[in-house]
N, C-alpha and C positions, 0 to 999 in steps of 0.2 A: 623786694626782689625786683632786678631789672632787668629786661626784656626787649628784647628789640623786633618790632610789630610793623609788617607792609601796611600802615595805616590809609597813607597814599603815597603815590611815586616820588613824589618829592619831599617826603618827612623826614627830616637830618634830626629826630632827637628820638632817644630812648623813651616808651612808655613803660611806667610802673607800674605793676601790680595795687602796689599802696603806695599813695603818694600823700603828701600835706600838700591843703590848699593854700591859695595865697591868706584865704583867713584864717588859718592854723588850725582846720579841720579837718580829718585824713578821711579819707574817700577810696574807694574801688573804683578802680578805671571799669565801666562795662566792657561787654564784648566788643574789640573793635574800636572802643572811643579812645582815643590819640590823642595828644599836643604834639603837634610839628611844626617845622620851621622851614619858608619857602619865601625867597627874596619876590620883587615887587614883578619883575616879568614871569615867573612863576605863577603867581597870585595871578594875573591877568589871562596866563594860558589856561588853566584851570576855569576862573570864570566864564570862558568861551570858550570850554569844552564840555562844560558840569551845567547843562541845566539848572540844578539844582542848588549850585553853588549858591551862596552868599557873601556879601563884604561886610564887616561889621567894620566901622569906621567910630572907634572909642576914643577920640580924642574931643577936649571939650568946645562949646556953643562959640566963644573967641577964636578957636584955631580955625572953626570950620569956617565963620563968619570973615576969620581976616588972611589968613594962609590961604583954602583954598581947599575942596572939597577933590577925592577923584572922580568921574565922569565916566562910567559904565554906561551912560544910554545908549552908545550902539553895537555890544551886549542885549540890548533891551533888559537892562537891570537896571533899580536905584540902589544904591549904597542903604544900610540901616546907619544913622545917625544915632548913638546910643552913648552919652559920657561913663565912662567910669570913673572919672570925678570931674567934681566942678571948680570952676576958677571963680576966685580965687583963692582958696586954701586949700583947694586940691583934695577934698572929703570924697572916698571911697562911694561910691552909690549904692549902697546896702541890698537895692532891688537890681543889679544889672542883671545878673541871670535870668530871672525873671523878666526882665524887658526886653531880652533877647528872644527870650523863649516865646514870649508875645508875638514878636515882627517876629519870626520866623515861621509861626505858625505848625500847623499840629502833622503839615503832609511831611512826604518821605524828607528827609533831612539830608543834603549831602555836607559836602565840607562847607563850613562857616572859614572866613579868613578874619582876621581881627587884624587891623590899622592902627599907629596913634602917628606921631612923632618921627619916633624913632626905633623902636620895636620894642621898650620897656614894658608900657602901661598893657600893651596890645598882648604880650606874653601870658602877665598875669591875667586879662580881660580869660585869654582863651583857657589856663590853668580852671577859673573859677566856672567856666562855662561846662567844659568835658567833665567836672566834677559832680556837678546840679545835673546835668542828663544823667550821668554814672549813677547818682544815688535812686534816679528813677529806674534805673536797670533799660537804659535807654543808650542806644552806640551811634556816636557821632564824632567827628575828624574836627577837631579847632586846630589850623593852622595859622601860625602871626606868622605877620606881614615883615619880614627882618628887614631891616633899612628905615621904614615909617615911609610916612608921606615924603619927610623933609630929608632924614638921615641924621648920621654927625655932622657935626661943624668941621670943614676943612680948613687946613691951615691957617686962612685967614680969619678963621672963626663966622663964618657962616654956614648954612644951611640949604639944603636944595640946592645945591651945585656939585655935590660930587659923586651922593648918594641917596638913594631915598625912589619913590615912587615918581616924582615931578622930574628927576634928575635923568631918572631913564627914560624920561621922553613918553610914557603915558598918560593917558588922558585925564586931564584935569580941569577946574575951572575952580574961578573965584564968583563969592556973591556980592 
């Protein structure tokens, strides 16, 4: 049964009652706990306005190291660096829930935002996340990050130029 839930002000997608995870195990959404979907300057107003917010930034150890990381520190936030898989073959991280749930630690939880790419990986990242608190009877907001860091490829077949978080001009950095 679906439902449509003020998870937060900018959640453009239906929560389920029962939903299947992305690992094909169906779970009860808790009170409250959401997947939503909120483009890159969304994501940014929320982090400086939510205390409490978080960035989960699920893209892997190469994108971060050669792409380009985003840059909350004047936020006074670091981004959680967390793969949901690894390069190269791309293997699912069996523990990410759990290493989320680590970096975030045990205080009041606001909205978690989940990052990768391009909003794929980052969808699932926050499906499996709202699912692992859900089955603790635990209510939390995972919003992805729709566009990613980079976006689609535009016309010309590249990246970060027409959509994505770099694209709209927030802060970012390379290491």
């Amino acid at each position: 049964m679906q439902r449509m839930v003020d998870c937060y002000p900018f959640c453009r997608l239906a929560c389920n009652e029962r939903f299947t995870s992305s690992f094909g195990g169906e779970g009860l959404m808790g009170q409250g706990s959401c997947v939503g979907e909120v483009d890159p300057d969304e994501a940014w107003q929320i982090l400086e306005r939510e205390e409490s917010a978080r960035l989960v930034d699920v893209r892997t150890r190469a994108e971060w190291n050669f792409v380009g990381t985003p840059d909350t520190g004047e936020l006074g936030k670091t981004p959680i660096l967390i793969e949901w898989s690894s390069y190269p073959d791309m293997t699912v991280n069996p523990a990410f829930a759990d290493e989320v749930e680590e970096a975030v630690g045990s205080d009041a939880i606001g909205p978690l935002l989940f990052l990768c790419r391009s909003g794929v990986r980052s969808l699932k990242a926050a499906t499996v996340v709202a699912d692992h608190y859900a089955r603790q009877g635990r209510s939390v907001s995972c919003l992805n990050v729709s566009e990613g860091f980079e976006g689609d490829v535009d016309a010309s077949g590249q990246r970060g130029r027409q959509f994505g978080w770099k694209a709209r001009g927030l802060a970012w950095r390379q290491s």
